[in-house]
C-alpha positions, 0 to 999 in steps of 0.5 A: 500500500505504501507504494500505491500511495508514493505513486499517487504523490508522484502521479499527482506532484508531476500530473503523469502517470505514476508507472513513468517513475517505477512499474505497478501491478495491475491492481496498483494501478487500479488503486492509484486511478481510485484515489487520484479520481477521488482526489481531483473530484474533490479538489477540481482546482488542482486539475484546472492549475495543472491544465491552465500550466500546461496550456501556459507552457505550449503557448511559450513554446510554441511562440518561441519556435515561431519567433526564432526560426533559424531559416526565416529573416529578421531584421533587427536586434537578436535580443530585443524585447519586443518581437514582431512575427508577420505572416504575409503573400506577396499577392496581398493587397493588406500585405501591401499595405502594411509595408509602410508601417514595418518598415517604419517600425524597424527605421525607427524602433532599436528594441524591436526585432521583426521576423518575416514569414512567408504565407503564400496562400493567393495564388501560384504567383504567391508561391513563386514569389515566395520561394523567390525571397526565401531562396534569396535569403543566402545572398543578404538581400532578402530585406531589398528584394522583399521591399520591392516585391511588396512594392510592386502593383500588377501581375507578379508573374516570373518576368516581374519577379525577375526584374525585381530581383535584379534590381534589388541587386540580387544573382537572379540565375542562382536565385532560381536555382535555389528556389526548388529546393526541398528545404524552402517547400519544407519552411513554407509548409512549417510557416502554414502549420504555425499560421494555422496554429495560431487560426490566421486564415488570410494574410497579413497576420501580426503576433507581437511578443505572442498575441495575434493582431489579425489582418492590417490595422494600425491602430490596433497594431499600434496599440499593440505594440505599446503594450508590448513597450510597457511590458517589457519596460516593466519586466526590465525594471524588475528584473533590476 
């Protein structure tokens, strides 16, 4: 009995099973189930501690994969406190949009670092010029590239692609080399499963420091981004 009950202690102390620390026999566990029913009916809040944890847990671990992808470009300090993740296609008008204030966030802003996800979900174009800027990333002039296809009005077909690119200063034979390569097909389908994780289902979509803004409005993105700003300057002056 005294091992049913250490297991009940380390089933509830970890909120696993009991048999991850050391093996019990069937009516062990048996007993272990009884107990730990009964406990969790008569303390509901210990069970909804321990969900409201785990979800705490996947939420930061899930923001931190989407904020420090190796493969992405990021433009701004490694280390800075406020992170702003976009999820956008080349096709988007909203995307379009958008560039303006990015790109006065990352001119102005010294603690904001922002993290470029390509979401190509318009169109084949979309794709096209998607596979285009990650495969540029190697020659350093993703940020330049990026700016002119966000810039650009009218078809977005491989000619103005090209053309694009060549203006940004860019190897356009080796851009289209790189551009088939299994690791690009692979980074697109991880930026779709971790838009889909955080239910984006059109473009642009903003997470600042791990809360969604959803579409382009900068107000709200504005408002946002204050908030983050106070955020962090607490944490900091905590931390002192």
């Amino acid at each position: 009995m005294a091992r049913v009950i250490a297991g009940v202690f380390l089933f509830l102390a970890a909120l696993a099973p009991a048999a991850s620390a050391q093996s019990f026999n069937a009516q062990e566990q048996a007993e272990i189930r009884a107990i730990v029913r009964e406990y969790l009916v008569r303390n509901p809040d210990v069970l909804r501690e321990a969900l409201d944890s785990l979800e705490a847990r996947v939420t930061s671990e899930r923001w931190q994969e989407v904020r420090s992808d190796p493969r992405d470009f990021s433009i701004g300090p490694a280390d800075a406190p406020i992170v702003i993740v976009e999820f956008f296609d080349y096709r988007c008008p909203y995307c379009h949009a958008a560039l303006e204030w990015v790109s006065e966030v990352v001119r102005t802003r010294n603690d904001v670092r922002v993290v470029l996800k390509e979401l190509p979900i318009l169109s084949d174009q979309s794709m096209e010029a998607a596979r285009a800027a990650v495969a540029s990333i190697p020659q350093g002039r993703y940020w330049q590239f990026h700016r002119g296809l966000m810039a650009h009005r009218g078809e977005l077909d491989s000619s103005a692609i090209d053309t694009i690119a060549r203006r940004a200063g860019l190897d356009v034979p080796r851009m289209r080399r790189a551009m088939q390569s299994a690791d690009i097909t692979a980074l697109l389908e991880d930026n779709r499963a971790h838009a889909l994780d955080y239910s984006i289902s059109g473009t642009p979509g903003f997470i600042i420091n791990g809360e969604l803004v959803p579409g382009f409005n900068q107000e709200q993105l504005d408002a946002r981004l204050r908030q983050a700003t106070r955020e962090a300057r607490e944490r900091r002056e905590a931390a002192r």
